[in-house]
gemmi code that builds the backbone of each chain (N, CA, C; Angstrom):
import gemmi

chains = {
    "A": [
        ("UNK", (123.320, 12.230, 6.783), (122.799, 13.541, 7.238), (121.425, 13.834, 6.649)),
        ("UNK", (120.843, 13.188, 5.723), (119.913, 13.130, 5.436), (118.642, 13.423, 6.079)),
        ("UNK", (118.503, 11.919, 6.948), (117.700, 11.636, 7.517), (117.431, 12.952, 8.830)),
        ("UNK", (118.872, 13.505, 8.923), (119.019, 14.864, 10.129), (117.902, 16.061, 9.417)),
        ("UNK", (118.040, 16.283, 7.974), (117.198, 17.200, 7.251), (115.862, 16.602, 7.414)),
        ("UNK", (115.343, 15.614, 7.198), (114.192, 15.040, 7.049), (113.354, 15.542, 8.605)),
        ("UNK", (114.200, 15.353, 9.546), (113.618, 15.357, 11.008), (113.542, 17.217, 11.434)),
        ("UNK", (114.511, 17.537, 10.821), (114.098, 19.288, 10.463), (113.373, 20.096, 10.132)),
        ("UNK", (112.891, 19.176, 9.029), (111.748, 20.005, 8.036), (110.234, 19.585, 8.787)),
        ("UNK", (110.426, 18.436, 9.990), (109.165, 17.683, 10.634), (109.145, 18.644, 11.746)),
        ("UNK", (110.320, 18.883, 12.771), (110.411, 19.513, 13.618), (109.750, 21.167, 13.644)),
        ("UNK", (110.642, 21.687, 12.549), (111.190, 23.308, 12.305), (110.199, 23.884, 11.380)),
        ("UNK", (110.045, 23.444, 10.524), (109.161, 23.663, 8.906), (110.345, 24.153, 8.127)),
        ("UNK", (110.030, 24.006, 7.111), (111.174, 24.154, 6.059), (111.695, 25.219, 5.976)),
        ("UNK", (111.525, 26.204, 6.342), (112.434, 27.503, 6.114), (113.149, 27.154, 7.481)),
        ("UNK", (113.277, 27.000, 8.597), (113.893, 26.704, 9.715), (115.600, 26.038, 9.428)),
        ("UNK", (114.656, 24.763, 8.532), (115.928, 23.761, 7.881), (116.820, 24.207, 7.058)),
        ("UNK", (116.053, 25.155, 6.070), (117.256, 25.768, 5.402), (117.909, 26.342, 5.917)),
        ("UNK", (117.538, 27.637, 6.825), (118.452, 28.325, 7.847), (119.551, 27.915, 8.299)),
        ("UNK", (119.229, 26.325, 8.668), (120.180, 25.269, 9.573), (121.016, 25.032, 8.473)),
        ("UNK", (120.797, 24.389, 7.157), (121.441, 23.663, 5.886), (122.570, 25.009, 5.635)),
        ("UNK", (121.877, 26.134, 5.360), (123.023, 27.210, 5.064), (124.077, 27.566, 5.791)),
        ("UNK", (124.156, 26.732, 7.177), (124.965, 26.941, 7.738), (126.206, 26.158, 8.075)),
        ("UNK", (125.708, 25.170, 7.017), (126.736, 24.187, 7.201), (128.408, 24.677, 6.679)),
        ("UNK", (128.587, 25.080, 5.580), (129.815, 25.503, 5.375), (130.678, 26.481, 6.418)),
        ("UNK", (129.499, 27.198, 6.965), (130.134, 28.159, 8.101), (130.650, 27.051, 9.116)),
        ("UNK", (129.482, 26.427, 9.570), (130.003, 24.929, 10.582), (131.144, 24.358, 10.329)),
        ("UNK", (131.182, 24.334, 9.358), (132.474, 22.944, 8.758), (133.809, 23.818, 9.187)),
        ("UNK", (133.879, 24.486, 8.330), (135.078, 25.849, 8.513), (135.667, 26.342, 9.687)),
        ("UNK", (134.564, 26.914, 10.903), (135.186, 27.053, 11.946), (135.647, 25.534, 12.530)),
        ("UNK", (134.805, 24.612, 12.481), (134.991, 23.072, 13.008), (136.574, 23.081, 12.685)),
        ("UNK", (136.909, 22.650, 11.829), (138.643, 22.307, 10.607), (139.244, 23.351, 11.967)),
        ("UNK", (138.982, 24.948, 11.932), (139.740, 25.630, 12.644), (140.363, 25.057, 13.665)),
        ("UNK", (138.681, 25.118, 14.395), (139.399, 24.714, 15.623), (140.057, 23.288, 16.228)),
        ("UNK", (139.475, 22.269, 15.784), (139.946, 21.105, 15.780), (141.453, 20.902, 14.639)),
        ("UNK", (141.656, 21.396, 13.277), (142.823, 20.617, 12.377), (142.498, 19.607, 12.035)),
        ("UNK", (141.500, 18.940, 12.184), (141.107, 17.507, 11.781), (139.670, 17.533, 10.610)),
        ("UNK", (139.693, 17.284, 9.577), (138.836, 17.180, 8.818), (137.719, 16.448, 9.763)),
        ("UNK", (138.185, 14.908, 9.730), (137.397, 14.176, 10.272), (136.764, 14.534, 11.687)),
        ("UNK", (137.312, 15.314, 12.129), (137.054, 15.072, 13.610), (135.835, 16.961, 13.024)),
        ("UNK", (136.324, 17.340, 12.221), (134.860, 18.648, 12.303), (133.791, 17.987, 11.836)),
        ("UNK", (133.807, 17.056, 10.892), (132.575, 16.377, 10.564), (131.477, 15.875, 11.711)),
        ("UNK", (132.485, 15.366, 12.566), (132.139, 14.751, 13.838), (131.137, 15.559, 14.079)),
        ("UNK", (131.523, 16.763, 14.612), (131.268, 18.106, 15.195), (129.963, 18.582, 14.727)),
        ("UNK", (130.154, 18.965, 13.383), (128.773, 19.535, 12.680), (127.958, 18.467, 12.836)),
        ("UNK", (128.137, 17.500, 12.807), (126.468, 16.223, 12.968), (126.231, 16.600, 14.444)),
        ("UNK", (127.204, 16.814, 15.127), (126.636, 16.556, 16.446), (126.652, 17.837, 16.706)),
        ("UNK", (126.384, 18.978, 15.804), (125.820, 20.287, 16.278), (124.591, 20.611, 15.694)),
        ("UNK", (124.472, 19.333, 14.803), (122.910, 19.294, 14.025), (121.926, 18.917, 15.217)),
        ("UNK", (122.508, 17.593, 15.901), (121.932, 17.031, 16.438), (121.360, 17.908, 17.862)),
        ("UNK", (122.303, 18.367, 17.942), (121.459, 19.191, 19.309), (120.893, 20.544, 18.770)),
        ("UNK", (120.993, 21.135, 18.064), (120.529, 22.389, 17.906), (118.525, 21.943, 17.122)),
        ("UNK", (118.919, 20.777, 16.483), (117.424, 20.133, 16.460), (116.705, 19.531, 17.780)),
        ("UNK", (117.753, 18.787, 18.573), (116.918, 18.846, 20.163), (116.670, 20.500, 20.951)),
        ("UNK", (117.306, 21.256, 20.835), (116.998, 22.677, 21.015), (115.127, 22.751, 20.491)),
        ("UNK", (115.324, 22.773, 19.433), (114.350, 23.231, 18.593), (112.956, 22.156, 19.171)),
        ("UNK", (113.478, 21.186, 19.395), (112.263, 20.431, 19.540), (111.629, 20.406, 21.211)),
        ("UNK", (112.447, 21.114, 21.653), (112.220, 21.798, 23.008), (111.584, 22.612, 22.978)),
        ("UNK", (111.803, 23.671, 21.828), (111.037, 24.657, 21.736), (111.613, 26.414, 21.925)),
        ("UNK", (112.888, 26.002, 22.066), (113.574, 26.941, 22.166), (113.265, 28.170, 20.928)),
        ("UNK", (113.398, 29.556, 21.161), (113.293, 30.674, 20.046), (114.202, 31.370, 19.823)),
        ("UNK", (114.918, 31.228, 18.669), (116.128, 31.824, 18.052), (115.708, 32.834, 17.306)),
        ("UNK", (116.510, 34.296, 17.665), (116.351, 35.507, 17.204), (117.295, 35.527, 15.911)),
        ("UNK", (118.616, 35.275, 16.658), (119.777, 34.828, 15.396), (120.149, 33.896, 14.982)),
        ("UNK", (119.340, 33.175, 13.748), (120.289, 31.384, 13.965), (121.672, 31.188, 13.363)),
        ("UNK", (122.227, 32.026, 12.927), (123.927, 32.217, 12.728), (124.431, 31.996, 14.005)),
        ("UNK", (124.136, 33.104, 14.934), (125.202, 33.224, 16.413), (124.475, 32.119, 17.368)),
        ("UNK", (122.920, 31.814, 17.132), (122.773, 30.897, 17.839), (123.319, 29.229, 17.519)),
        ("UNK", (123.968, 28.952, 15.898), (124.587, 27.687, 15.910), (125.842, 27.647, 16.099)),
        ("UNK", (126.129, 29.070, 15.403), (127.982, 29.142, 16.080), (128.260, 28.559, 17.365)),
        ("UNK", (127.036, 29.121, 18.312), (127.636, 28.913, 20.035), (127.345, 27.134, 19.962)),
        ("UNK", (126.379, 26.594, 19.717), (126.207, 25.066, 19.395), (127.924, 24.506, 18.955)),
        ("UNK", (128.208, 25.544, 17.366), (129.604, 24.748, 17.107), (130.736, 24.691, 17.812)),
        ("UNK", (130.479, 26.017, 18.874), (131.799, 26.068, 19.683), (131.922, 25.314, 20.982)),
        ("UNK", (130.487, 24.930, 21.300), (131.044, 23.815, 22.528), (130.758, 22.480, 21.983)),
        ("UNK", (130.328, 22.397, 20.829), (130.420, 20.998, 20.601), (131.756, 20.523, 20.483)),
        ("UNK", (132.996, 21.531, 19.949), (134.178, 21.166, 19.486), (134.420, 20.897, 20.700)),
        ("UNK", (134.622, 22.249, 21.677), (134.790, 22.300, 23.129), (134.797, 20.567, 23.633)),
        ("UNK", (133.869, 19.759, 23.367), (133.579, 18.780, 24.315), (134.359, 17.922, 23.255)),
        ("UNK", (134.359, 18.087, 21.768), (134.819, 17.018, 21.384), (136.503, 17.032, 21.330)),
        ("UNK", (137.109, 18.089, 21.460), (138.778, 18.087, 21.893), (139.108, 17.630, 23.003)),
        ("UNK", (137.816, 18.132, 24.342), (138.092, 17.385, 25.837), (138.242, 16.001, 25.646)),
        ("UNK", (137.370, 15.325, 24.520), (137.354, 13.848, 24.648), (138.399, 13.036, 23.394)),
        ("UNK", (138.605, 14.041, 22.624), (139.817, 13.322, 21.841), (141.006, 12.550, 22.875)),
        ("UNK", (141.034, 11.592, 22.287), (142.258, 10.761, 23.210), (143.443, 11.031, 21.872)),
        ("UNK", (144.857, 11.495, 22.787), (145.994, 11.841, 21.691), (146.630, 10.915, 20.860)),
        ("UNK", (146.965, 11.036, 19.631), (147.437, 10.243, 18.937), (148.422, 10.379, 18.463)),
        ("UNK", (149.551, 9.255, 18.482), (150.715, 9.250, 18.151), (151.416, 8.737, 17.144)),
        ("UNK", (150.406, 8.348, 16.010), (150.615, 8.102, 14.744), (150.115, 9.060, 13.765)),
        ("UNK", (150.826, 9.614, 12.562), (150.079, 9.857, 11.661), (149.016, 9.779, 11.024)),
        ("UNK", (148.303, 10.325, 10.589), (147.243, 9.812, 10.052), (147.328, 10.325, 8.323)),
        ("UNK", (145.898, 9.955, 7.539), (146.678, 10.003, 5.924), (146.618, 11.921, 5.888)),
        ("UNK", (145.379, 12.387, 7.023), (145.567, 13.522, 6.177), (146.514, 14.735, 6.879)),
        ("UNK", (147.569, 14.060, 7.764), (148.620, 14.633, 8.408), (149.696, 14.976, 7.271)),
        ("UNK", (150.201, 13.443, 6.702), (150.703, 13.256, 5.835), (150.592, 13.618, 4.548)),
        ("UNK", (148.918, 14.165, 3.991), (149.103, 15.052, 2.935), (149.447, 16.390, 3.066)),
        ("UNK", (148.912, 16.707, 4.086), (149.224, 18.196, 4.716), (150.545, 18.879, 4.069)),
        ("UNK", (150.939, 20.217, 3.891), (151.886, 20.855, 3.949), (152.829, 21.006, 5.208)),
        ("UNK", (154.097, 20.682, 5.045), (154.646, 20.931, 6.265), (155.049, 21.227, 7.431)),
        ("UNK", (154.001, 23.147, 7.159), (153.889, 23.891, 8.508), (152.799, 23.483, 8.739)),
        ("UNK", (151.995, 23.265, 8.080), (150.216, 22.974, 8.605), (150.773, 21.544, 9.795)),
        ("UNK", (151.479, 20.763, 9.285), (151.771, 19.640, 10.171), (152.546, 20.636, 11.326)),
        ("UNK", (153.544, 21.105, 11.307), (154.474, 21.563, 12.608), (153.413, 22.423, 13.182)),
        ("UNK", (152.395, 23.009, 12.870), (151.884, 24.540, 13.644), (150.678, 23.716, 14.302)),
        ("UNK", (149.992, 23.002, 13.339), (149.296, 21.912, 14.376), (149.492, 20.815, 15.508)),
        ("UNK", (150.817, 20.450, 14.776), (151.309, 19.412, 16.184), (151.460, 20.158, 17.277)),
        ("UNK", (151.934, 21.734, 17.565), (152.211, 22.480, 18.633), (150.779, 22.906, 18.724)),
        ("UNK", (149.207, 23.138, 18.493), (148.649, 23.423, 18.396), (147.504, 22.594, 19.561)),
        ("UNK", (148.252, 20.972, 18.445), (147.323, 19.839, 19.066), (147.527, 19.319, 20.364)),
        ("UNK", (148.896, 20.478, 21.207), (149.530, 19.835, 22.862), (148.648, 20.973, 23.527)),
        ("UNK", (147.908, 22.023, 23.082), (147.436, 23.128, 23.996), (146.136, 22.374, 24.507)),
        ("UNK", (145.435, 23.375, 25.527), (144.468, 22.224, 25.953), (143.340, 23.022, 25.250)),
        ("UNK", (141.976, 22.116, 25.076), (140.922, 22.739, 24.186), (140.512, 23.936, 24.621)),
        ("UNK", (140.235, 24.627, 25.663), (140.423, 25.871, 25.840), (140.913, 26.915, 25.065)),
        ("UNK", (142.604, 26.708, 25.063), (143.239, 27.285, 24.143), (143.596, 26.940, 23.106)),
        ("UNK", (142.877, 26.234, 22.586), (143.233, 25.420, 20.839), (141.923, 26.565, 20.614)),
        ("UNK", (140.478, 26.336, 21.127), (139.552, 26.948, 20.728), (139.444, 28.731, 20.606)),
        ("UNK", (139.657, 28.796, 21.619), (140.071, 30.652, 21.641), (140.712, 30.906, 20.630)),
        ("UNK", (142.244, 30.489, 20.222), (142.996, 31.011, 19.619), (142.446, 30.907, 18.033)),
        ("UNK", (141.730, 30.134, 17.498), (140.902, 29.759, 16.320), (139.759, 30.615, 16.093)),
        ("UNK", (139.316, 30.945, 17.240), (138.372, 32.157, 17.218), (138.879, 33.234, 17.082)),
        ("UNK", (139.661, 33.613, 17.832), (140.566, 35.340, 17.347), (141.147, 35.278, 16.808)),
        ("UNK", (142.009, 34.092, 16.208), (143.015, 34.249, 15.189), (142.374, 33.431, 13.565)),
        ("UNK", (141.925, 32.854, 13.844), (140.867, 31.943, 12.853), (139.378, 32.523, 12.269)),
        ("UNK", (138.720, 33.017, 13.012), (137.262, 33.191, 13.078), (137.434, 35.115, 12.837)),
        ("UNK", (138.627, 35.446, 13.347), (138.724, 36.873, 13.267), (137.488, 37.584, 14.356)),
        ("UNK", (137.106, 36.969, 15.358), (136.233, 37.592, 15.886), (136.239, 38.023, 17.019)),
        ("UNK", (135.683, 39.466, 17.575), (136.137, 40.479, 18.607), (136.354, 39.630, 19.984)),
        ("UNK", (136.689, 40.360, 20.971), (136.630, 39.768, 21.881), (135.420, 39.941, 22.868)),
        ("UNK", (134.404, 40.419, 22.324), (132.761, 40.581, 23.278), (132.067, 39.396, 22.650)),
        ("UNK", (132.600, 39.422, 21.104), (131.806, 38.077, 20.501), (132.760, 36.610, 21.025)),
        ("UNK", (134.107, 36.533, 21.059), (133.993, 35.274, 21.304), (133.283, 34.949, 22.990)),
        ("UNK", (133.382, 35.971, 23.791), (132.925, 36.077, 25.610), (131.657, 35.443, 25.148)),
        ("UNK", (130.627, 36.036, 24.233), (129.702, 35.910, 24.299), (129.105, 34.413, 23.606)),
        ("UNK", (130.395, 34.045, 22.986), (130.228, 32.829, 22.501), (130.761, 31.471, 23.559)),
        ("UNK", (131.732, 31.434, 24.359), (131.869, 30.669, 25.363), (130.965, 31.129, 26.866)),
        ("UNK", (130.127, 32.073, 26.935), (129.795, 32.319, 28.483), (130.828, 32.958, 29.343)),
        ("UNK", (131.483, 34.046, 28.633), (132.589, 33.981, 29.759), (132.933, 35.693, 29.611)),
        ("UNK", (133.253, 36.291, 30.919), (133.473, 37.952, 30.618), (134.557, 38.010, 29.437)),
        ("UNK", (134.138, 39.268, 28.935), (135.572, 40.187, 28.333), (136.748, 39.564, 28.912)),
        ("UNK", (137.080, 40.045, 30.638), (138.385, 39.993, 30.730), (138.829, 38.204, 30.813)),
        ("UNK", (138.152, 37.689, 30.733), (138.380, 36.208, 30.885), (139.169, 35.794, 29.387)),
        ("UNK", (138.673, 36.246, 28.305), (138.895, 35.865, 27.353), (140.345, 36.523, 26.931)),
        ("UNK", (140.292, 37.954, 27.459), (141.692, 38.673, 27.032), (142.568, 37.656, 27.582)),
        ("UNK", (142.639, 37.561, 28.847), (143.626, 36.600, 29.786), (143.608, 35.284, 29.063)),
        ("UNK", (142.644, 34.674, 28.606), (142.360, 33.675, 27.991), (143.298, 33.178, 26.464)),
        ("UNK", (143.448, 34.323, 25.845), (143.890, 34.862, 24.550), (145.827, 34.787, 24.502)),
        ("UNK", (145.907, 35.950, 25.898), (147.075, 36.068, 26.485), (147.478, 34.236, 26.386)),
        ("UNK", (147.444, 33.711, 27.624), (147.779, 32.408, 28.062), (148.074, 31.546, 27.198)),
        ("UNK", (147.102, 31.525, 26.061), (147.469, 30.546, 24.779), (148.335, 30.819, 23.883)),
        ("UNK", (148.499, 32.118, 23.512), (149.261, 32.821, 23.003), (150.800, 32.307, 23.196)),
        ("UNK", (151.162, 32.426, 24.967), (152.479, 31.963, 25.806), (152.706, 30.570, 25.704)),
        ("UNK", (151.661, 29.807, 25.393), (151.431, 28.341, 25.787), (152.037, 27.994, 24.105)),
        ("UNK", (151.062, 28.774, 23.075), (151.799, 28.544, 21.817), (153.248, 28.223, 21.378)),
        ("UNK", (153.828, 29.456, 22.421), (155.351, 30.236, 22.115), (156.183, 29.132, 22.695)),
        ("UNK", (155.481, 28.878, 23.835), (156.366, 27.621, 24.831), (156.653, 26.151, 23.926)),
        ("UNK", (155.334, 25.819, 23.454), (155.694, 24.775, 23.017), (156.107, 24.814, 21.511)),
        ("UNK", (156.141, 25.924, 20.815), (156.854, 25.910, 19.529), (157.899, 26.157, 19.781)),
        ("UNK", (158.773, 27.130, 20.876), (160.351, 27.170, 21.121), (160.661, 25.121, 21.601)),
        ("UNK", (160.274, 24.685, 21.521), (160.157, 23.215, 22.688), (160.461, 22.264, 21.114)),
        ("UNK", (159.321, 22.978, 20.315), (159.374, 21.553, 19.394), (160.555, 21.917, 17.866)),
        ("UNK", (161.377, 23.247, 17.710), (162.012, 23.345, 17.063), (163.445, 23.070, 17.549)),
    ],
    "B": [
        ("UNK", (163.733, 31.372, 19.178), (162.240, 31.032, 18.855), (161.133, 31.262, 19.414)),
        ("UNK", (161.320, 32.092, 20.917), (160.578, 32.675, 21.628), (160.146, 34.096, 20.750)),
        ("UNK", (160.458, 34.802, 19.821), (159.786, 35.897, 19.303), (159.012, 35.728, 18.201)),
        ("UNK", (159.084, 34.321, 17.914), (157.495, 33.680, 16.999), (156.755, 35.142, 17.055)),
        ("UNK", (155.815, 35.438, 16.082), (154.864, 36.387, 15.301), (153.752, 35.126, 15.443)),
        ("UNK", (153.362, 34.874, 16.549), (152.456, 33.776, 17.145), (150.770, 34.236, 16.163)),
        ("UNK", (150.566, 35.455, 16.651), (149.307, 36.054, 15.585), (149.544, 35.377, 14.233)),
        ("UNK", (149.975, 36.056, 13.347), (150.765, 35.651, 11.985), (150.510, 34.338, 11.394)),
        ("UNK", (151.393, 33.476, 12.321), (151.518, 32.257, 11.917), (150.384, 31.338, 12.141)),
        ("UNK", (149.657, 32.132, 13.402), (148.208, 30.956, 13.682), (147.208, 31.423, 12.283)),
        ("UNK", (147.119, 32.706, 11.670), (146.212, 33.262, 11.021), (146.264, 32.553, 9.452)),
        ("UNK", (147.636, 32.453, 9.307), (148.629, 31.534, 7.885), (147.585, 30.236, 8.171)),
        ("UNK", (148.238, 29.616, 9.358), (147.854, 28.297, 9.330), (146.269, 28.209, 9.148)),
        ("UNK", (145.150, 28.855, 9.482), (143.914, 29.010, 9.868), (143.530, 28.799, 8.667)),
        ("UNK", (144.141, 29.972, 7.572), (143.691, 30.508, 6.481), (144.113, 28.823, 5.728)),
        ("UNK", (145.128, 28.173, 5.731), (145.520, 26.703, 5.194), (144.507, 26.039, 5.404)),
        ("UNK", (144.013, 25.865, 6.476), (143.525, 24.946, 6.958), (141.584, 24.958, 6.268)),
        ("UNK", (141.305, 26.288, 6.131), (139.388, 26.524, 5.920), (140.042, 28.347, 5.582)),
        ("UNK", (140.347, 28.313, 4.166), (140.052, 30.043, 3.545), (138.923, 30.329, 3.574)),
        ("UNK", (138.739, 31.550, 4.356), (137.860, 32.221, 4.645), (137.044, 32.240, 2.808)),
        ("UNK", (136.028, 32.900, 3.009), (135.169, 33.562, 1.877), (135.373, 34.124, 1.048)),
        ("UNK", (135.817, 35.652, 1.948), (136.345, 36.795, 1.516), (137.312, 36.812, 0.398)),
        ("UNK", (138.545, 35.656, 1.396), (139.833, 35.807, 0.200), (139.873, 35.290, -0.612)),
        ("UNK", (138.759, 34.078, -0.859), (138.873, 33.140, -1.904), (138.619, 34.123, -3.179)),
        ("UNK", (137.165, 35.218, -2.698), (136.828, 36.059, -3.358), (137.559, 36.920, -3.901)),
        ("UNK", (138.544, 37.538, -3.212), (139.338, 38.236, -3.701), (140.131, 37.727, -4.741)),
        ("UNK", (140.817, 36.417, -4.324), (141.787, 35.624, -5.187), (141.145, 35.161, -6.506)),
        ("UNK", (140.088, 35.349, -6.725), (139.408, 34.925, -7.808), (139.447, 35.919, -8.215)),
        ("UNK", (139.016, 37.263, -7.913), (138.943, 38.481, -8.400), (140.484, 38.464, -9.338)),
        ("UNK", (141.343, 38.573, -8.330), (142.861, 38.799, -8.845), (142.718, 38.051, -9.997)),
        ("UNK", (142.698, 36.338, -9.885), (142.884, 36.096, -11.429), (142.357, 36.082, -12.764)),
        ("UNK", (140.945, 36.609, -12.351), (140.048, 37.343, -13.455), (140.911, 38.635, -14.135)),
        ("UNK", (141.246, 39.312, -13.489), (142.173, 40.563, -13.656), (143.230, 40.285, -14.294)),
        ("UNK", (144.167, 39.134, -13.809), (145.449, 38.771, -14.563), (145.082, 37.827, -16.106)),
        ("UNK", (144.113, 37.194, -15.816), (143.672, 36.850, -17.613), (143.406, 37.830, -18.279)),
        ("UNK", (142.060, 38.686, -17.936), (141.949, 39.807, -18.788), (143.089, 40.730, -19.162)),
        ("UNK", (144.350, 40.991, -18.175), (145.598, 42.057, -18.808), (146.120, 40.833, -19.800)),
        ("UNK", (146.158, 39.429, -19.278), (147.048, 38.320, -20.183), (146.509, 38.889, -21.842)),
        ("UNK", (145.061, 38.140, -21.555), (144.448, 38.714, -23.156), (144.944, 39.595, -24.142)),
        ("UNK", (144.539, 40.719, -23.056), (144.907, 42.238, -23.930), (146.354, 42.201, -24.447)),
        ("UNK", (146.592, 42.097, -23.466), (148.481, 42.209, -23.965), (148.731, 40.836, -25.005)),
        ("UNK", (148.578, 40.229, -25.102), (148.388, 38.985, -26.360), (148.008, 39.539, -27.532)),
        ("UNK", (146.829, 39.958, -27.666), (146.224, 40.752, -28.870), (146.624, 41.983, -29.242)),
        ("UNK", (147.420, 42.902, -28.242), (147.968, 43.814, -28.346), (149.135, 43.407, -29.468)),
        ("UNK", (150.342, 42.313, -28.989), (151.185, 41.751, -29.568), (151.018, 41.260, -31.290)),
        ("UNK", (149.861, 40.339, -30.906), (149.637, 39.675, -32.223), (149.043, 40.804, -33.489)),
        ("UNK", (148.028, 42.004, -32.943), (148.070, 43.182, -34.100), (149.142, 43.711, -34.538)),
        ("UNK", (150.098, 43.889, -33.663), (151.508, 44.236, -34.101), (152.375, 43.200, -35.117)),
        ("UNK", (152.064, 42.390, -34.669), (152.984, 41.337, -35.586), (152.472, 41.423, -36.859)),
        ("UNK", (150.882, 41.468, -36.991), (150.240, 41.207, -37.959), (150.071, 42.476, -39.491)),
        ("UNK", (149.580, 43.483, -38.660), (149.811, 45.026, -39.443), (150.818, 45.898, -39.112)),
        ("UNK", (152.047, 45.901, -39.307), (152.757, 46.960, -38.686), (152.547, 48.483, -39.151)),
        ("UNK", (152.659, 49.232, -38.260), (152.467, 50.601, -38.594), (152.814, 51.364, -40.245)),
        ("UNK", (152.020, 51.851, -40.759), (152.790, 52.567, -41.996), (153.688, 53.536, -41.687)),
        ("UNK", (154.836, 53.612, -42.850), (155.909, 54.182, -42.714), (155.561, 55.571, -43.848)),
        ("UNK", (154.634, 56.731, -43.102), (154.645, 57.837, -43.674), (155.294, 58.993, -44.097)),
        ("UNK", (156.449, 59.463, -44.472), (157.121, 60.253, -43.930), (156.509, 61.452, -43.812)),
        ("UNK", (157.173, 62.469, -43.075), (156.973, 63.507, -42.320), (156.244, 64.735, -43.255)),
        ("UNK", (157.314, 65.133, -44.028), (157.256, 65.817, -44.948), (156.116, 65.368, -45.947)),
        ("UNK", (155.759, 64.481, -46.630), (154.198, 64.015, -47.078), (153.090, 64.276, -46.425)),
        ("UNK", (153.023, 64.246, -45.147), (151.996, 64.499, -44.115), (151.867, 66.146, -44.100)),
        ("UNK", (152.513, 66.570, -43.929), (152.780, 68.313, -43.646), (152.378, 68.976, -45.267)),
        ("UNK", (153.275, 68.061, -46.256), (152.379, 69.291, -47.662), (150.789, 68.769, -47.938)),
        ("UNK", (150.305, 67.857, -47.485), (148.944, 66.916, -47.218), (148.341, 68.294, -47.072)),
        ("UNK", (148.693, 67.855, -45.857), (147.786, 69.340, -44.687), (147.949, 70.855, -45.061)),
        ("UNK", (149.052, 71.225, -45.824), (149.333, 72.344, -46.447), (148.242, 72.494, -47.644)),
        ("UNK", (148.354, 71.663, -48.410), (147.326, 71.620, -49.907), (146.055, 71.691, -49.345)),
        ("UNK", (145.854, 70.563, -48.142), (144.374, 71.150, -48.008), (143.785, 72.370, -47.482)),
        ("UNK", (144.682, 72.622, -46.700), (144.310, 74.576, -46.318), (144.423, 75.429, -47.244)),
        ("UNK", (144.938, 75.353, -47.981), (144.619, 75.836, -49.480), (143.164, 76.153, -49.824)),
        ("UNK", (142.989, 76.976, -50.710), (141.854, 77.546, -50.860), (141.189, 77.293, -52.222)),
    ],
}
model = gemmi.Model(1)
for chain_id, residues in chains.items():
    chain = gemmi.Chain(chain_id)
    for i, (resn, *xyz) in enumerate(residues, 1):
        res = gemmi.Residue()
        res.name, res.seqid = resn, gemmi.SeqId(i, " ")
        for name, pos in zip(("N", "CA", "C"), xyz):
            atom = gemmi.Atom()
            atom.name, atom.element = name, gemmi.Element(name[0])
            atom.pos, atom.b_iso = gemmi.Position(*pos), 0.0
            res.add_atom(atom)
        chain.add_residue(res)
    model.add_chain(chain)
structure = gemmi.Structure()
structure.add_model(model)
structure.setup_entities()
């Protein structure tokens, strides 16, 4: 990730980069949310470095760079849950996990990224429902319904897997 | 198992998974708080063990205070 800072401070000028650097823990955090996978948020934040520096080198002008990388972190996950292929082995850090963290994620990890992501945002991220709309592109009522659905989808497949 | 507390349990798991800021903050707060009462109450104990109270009696105290209002 280095070399990602180096091309920042060339791009952005250095206060830009820090902006970006301070945001990494926020990145990481919602990433884990919404994905459950250490590895797979790491994924995420490089490849929300990576475009939010092609942003920049476009020329794009950010008023807020908090809400403007959040929305970067939320469809990067977005695309990277569409493309997770499912897995049916453990992995080591399933297996260190605490018990429910394993059961609430395995029912977690059958919803589709849609609703893995929403529900991490309002229930994870704690955040309203104008901010997450405004964070996927999508009305108010899309997201209530949105919220709803996963919610049922949760219930379905945790009555399913106990 | 259909009346899951679906909120609840996603918010548990969330909080497992990446603790927020806030609570870490708080939780640190808390155990700053529970050492400092630990302390006190330790040293509270150990002065006790160490000097116990004098055993004045009553009546000594009262002609004390009598003699000195005296004139």
């Amino acid at each position: 990730m280095v070399w990602i800072l180096s091309a920042a401070e060339k791009r952005c000028g250095p206060l830009q980069a820090e902006e970006l650097e301070v945001l990494r823990p926020m990145a990481r955090a919602m990433a884990v949310r919404m994905t459950g996978c250490q590895a797979l948020a790491d994924d995420i934040v490089q490849d929300s470095y990576l475009r939010a520096l092609e942003s920049i080198e476009q020329g794009v002008r950010v008023a807020n760079p908090k809400a403007w990388f959040r929305r970067i972190v939320v469809h990067a996950a977005l695309d990277a849950l569409k493309s997770r292929k499912p897995s049916v082995e453990l992995d080591q850090e399933a297996i260190a996990a605490p018990r429910n963290t394993v059961l609430v994620q395995g029912v977690l990890d059958k919803l589709s990224p849609e609703h893995q992501v929403v529900l991490a945002l309002a229930f994870g991220e704690q955040l309203s429902h104008k901010e997450i709309a405004a964070l996927l592109d999508v009305p108010m009522g899309t997201v209530a319904s949105r919220i709803h659905a996963a919610k049922a989808a949760f219930r379905k497949e945790w009555g399913e897997d106990q | 198992m259909n009346h899951v507390d679906v909120e609840s349990v996603l918010a548990q798991h969330y909080e497992r998974l990446a603790p927020r800021p806030t609570s870490l903050a708080f939780s640190s707060l808390l155990g700053i708080a529970a050492g400092v009462a630990l302390v006190l109450a330790t040293v509270h104990v150990s002065s006790n063990l160490t000097s116990p109270p004098a055993q004045v009696p009553v009546g000594a105290v009262s002609l004390a205070i009598v003699k000195d209002l005296q004139p």
